[in-house]
C-alpha atoms as a printed R data frame, in Angstrom:
    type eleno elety resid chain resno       x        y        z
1   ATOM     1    CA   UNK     A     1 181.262 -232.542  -29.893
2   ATOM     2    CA   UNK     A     2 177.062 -232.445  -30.477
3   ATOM     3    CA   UNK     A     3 177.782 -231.659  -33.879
4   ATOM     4    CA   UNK     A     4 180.326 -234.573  -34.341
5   ATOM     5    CA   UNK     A     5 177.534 -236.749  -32.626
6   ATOM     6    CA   UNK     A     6 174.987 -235.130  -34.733
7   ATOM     7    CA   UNK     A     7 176.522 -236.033  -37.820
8   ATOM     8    CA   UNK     A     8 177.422 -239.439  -37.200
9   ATOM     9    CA   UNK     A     9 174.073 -240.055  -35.961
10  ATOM    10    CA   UNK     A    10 172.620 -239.135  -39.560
11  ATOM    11    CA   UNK     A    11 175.117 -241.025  -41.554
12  ATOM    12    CA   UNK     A    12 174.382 -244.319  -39.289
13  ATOM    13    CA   UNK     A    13 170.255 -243.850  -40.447
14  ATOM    14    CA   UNK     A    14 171.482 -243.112  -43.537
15  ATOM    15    CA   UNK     A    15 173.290 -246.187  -44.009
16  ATOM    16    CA   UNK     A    16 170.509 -247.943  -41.910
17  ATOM    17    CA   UNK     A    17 167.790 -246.972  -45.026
18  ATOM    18    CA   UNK     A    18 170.334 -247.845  -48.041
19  ATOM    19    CA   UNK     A    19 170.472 -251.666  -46.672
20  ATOM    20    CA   UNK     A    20 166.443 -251.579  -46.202
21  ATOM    21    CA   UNK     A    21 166.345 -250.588  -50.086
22  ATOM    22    CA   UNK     A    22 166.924 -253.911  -51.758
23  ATOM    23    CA   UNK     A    23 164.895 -255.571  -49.193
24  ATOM    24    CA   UNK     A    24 162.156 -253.184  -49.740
25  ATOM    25    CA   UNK     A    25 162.785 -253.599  -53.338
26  ATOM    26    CA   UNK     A    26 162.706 -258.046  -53.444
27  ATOM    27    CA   UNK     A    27 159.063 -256.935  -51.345
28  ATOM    28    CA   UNK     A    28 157.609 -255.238  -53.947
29  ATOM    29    CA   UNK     A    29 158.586 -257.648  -56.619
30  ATOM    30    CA   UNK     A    30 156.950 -260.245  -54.766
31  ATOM    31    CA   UNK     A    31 153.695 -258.560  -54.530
32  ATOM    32    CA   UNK     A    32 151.033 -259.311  -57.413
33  ATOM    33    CA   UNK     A    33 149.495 -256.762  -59.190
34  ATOM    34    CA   UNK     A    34 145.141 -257.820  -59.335
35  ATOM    35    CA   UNK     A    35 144.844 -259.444  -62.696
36  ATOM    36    CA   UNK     A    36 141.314 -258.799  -64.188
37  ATOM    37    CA   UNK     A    37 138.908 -260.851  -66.073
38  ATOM    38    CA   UNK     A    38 138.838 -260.630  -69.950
39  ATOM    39    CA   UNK     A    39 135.416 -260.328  -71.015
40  ATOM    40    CA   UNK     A    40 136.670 -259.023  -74.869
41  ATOM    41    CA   UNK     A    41 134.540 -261.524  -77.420
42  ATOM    42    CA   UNK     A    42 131.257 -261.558  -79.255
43  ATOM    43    CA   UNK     A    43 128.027 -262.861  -77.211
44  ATOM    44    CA   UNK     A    44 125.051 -263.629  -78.241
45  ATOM    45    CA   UNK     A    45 121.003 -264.068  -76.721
46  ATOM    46    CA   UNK     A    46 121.253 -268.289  -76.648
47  ATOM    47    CA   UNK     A    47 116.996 -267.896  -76.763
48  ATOM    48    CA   UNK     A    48 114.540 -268.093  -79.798
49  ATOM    49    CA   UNK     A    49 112.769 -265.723  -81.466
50  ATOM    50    CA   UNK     A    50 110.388 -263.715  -79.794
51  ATOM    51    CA   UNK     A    51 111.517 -265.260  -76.802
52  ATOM    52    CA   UNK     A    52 112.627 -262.574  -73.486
53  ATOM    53    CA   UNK     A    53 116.058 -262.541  -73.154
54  ATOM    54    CA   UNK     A    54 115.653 -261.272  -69.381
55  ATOM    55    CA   UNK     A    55 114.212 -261.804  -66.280
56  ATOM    56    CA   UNK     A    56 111.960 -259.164  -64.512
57  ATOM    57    CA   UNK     A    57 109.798 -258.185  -61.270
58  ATOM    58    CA   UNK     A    58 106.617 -259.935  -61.258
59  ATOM    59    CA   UNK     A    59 104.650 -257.423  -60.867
60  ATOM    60    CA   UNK     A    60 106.870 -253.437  -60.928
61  ATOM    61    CA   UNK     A    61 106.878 -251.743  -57.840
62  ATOM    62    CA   UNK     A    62 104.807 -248.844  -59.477
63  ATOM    63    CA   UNK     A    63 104.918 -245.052  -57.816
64  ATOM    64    CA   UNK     A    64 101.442 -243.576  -58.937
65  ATOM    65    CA   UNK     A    65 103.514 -241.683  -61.627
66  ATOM    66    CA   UNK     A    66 104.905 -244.864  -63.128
67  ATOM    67    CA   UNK     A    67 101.846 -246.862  -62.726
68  ATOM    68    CA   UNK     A    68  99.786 -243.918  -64.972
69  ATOM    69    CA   UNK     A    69 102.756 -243.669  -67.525
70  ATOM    70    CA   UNK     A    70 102.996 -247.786  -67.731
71  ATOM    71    CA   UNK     A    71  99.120 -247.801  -68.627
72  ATOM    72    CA   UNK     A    72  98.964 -244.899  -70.934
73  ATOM    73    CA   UNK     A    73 102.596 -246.659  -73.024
74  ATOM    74    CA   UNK     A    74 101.616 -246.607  -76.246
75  ATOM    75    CA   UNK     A    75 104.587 -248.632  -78.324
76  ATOM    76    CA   UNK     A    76 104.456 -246.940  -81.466
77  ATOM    77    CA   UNK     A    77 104.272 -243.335  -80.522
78  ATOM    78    CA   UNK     A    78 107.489 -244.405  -77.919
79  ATOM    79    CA   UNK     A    79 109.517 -245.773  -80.727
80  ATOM    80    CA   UNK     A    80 111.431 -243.500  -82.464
81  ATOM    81    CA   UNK     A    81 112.317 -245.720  -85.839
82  ATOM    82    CA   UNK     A    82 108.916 -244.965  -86.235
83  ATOM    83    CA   UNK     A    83 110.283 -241.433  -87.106
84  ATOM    84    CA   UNK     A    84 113.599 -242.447  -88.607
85  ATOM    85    CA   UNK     A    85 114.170 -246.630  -88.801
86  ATOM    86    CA   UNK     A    86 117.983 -245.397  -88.128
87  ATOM    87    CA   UNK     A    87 117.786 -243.960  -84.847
88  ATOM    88    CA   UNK     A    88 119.513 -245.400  -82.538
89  ATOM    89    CA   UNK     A    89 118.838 -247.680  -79.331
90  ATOM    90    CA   UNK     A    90 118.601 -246.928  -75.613
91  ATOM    91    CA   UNK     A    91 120.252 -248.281  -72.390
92  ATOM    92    CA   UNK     A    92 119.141 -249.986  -70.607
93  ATOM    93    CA   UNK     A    93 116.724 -251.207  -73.521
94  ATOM    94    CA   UNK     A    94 119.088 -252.480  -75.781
95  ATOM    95    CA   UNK     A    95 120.336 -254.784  -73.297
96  ATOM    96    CA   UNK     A    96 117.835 -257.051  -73.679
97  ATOM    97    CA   UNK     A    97 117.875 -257.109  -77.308
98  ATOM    98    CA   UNK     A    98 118.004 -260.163  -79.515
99  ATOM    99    CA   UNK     A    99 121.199 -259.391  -81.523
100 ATOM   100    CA   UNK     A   100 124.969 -259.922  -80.795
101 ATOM   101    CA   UNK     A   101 127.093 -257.577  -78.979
102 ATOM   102    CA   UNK     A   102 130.894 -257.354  -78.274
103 ATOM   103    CA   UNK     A   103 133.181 -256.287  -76.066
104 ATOM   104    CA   UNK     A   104 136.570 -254.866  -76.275
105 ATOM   105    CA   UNK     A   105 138.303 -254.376  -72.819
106 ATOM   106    CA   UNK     A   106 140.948 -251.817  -72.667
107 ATOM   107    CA   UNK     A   107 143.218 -250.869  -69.257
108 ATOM   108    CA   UNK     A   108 140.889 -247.148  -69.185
109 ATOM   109    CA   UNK     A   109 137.816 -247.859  -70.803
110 ATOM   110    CA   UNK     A   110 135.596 -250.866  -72.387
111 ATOM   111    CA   UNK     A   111 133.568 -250.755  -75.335
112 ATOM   112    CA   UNK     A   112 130.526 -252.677  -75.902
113 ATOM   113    CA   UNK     A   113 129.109 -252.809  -79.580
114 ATOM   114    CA   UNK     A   114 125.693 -253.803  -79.948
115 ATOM   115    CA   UNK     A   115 124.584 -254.893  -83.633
116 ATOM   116    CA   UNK     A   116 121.038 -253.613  -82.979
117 ATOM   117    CA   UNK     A   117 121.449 -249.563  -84.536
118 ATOM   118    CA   UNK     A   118 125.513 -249.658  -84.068
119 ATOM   119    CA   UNK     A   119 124.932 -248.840  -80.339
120 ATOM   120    CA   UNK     A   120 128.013 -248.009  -78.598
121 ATOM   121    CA   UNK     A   121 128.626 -247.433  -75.017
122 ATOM   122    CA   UNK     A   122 131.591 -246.457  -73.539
123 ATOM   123    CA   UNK     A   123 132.200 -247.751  -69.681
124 ATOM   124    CA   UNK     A   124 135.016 -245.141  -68.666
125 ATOM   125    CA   UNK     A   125 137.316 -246.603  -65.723
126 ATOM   126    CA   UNK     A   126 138.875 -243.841  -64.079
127 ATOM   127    CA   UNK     A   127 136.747 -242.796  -61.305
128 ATOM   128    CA   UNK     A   128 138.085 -239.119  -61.501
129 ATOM   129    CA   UNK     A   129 135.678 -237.727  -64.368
130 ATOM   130    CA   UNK     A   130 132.962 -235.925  -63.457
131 ATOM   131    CA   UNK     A   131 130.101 -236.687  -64.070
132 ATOM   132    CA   UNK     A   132 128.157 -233.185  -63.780
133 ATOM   133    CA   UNK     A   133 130.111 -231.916  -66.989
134 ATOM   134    CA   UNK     A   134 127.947 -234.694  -69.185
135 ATOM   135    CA   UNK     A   135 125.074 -234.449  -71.004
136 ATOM   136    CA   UNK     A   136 121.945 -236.955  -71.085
137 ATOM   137    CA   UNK     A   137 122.119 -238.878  -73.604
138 ATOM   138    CA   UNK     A   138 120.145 -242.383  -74.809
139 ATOM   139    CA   UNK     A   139 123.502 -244.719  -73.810
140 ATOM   140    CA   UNK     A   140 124.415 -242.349  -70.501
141 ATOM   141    CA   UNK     A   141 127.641 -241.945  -68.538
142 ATOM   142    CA   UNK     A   142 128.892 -244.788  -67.803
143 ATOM   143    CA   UNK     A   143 131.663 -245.125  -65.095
144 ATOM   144    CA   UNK     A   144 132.975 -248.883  -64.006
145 ATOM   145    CA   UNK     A   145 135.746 -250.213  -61.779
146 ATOM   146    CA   UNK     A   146 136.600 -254.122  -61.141
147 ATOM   147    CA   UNK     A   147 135.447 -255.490  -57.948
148 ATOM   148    CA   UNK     A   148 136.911 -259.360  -57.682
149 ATOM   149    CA   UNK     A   149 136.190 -261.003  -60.922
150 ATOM   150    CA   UNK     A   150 132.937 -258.724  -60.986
151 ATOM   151    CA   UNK     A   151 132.633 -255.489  -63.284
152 ATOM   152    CA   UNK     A   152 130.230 -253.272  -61.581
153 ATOM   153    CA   UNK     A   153 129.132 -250.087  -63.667
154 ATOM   154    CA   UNK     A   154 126.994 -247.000  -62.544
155 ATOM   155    CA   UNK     A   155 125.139 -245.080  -65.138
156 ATOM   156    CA   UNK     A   156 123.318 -242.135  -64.984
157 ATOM   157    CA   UNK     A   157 122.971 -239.033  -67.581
158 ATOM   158    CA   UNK     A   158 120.275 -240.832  -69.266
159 ATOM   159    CA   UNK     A   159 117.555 -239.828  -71.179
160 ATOM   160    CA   UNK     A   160 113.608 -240.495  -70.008
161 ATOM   161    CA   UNK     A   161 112.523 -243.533  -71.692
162 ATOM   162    CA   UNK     A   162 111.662 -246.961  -70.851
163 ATOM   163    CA   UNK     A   163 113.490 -249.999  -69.296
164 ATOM   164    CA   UNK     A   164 111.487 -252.933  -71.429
165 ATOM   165    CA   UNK     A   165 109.999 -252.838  -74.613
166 ATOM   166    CA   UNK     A   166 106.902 -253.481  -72.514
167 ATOM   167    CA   UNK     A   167 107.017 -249.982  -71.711
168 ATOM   168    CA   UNK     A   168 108.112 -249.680  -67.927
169 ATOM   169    CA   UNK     A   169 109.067 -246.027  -67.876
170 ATOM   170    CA   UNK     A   170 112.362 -244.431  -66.637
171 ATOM   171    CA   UNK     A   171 113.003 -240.761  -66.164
172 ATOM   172    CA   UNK     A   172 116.083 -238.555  -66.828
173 ATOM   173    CA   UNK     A   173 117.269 -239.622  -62.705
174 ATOM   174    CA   UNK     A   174 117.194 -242.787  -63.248
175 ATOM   175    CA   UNK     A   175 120.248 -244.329  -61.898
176 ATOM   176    CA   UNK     A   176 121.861 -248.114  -63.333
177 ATOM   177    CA   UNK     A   177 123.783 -250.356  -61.414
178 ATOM   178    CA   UNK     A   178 125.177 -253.437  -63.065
179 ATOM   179    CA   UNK     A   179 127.028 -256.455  -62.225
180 ATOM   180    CA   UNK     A   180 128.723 -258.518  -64.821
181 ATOM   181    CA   UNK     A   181 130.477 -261.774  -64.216
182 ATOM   182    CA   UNK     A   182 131.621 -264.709  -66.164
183 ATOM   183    CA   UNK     A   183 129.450 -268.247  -65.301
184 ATOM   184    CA   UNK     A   184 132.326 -270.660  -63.795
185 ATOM   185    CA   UNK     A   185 131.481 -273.314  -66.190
186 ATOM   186    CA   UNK     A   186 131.504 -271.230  -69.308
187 ATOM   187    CA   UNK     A   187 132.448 -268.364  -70.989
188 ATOM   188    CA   UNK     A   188 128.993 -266.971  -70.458
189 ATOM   189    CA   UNK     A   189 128.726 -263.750  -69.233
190 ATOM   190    CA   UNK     A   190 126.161 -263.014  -66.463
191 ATOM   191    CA   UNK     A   191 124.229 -259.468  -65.789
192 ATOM   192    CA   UNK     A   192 122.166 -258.130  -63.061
193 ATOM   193    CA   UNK     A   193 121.293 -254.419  -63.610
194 ATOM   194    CA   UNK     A   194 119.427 -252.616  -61.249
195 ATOM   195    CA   UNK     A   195 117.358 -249.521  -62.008
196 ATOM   196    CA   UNK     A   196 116.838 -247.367  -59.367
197 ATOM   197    CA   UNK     A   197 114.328 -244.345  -60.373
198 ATOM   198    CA   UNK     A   198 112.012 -242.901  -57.451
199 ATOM   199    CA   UNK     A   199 109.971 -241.188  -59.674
200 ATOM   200    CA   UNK     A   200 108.460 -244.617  -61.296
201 ATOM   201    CA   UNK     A   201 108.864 -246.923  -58.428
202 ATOM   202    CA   UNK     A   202 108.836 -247.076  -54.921
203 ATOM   203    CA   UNK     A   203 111.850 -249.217  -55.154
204 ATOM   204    CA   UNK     A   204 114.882 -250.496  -57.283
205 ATOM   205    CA   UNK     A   205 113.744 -252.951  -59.541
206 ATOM   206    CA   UNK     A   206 116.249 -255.567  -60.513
207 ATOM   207    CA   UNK     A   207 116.657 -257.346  -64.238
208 ATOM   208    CA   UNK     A   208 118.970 -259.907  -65.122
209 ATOM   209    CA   UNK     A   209 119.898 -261.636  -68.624
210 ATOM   210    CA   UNK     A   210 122.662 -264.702  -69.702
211 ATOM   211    CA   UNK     A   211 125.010 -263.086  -72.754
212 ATOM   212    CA   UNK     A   212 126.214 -266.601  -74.738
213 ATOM   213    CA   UNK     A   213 129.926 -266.347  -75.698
214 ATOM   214    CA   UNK     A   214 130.115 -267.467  -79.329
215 ATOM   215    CA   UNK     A   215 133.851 -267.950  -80.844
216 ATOM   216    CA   UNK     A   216 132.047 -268.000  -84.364
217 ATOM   217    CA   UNK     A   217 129.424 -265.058  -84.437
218 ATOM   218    CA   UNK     A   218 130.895 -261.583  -84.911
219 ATOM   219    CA   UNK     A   219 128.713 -258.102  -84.811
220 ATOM   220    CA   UNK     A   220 127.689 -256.843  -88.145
221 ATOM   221    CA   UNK     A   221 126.878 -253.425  -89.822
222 ATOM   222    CA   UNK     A   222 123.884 -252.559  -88.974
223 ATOM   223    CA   UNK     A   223 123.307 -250.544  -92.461
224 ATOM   224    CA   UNK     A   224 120.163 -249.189  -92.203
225 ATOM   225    CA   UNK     A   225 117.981 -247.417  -94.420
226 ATOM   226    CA   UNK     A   226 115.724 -245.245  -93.072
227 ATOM   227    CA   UNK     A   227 112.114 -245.032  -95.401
228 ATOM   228    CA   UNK     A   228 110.637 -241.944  -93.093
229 ATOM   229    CA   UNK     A   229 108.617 -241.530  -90.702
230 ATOM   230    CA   UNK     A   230 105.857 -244.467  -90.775
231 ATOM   231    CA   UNK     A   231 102.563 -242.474  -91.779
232 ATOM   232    CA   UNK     A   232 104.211 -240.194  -94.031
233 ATOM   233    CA   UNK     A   233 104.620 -241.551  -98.111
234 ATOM   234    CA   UNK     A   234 108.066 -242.197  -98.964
235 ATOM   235    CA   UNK     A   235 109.808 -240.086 -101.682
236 ATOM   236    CA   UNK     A   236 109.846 -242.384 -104.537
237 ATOM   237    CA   UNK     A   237 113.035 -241.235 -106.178
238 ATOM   238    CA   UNK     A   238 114.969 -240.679 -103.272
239 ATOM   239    CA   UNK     A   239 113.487 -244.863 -102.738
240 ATOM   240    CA   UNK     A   240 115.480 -245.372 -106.295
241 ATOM   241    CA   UNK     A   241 118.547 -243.563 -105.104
242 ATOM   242    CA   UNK     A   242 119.087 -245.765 -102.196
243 ATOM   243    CA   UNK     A   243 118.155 -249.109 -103.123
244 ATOM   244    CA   UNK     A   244 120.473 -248.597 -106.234
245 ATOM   245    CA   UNK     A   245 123.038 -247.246 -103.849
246 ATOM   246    CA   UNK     A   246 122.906 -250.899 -101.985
């Protein structure tokens, strides 16, 4: 008799589940998945020549270290296309650059191409790669996820360098996070980036910039050339080999 009971019992809540199914079922069909901004297009700086594309501290919260390194910058000895005019540029320096960039949003990872040196960096969105298993490099590790309309992105594997062509230094901790959103009103895209780098400064310091959507401008080869290092006299034929190589 327990088992008969038993056994009815279980085919009742069996039954009881199977007519929850479809219900279940029209619930999840009415539930949105988050659709995400498309930032894919070309942008541009929107300011003149030799004008800063970017907004900074007034003045850097200098640590002793940073404050010494800042003083002693010395621009041309920092640069290294004064080695080799082809090497390539830096996060967070190349940023702030002049030329276009462009993005290309995939559902894993987005790309942004910036003109200046064919810069690539690769913003990686599943949070499950490690980070410890990459090396420093000038662009970094970049790992993002959507928050709202908002991509945030956290960057760190980065070589020492600087953060401005003005020569605020940044060591190989140095940590980035960025914020980029589209202005309401436009398709201008909006960045804050924060560097956060206790070595150099005795707090974050926070940067921001406009990026100018532009349906017409695309990102060009950058096709360089590179002549040398500065000081040292160029090898005439090997001069005559590239330019007739153009």
């Amino acid at each position: 008799m327990h088992q008969l009971f038993i056994g009815l019992a279980g085919i009742t809540g069996w039954l009881l589940v199977a007519a929850q199914l479809p219900m279940m079922q029209d619930l999840s069909d009415d539930i949105e998945m988050p659709v995400v901004p498309d930032f894919s297009g070309t942008y541009i700086s929107g300011t003149l020549v030799d004008t800063p594309t970017y907004t900074e501290p007034n003045p850097y919260p200098f640590t002793r270290i940073g404050a010494l390194a800042h003083a002693n910058f010395d621009p041309i000895l920092a640069d290294p296309q004064q080695q080799d005019d082809c090497a390539g540029e830096s996060v967070p320096l190349v940023i702030w650059g002049g030329n276009p960039m462009a993005i290309v949003q995939q559902e894993d990872i987005i790309y942004m191409r910036f003109e200046s040196g064919d810069t690539m960096r690769r913003i990686y969105l599943d949070e499950n790669l490690p980070i410890s298993l990459q090396e420093h490099t000038p662009t970094g590790f970049s790992k993002g996820r959507w928050e709202g309309n908002e991509l945030r992105i956290e960057t760190t594997q980065l070589q020492a360098g600087i953060i401005t062509t003005s020569g605020h230094p940044m060591s190989q901790d140095a940590q980035l996070s960025e914020r980029y959103w589209r202005n309401p009103e436009s398709n201008n895209l909006q960045v804050e980036l924060i560097v956060m780098d206790s070595a150099n400064y005795t707090e974050p310091v926070t940067l921001t910039r406009e990026f100018i959507w532009s349906q017409e401008e695309r990102v060009q080869s950058w096709n360089c050339i590179s002549l040398g290092p500065r000081f040292s006299e160029p090898d005439i034929d090997d001069l005559v080999q590239m330019l007739e190589s153009l």
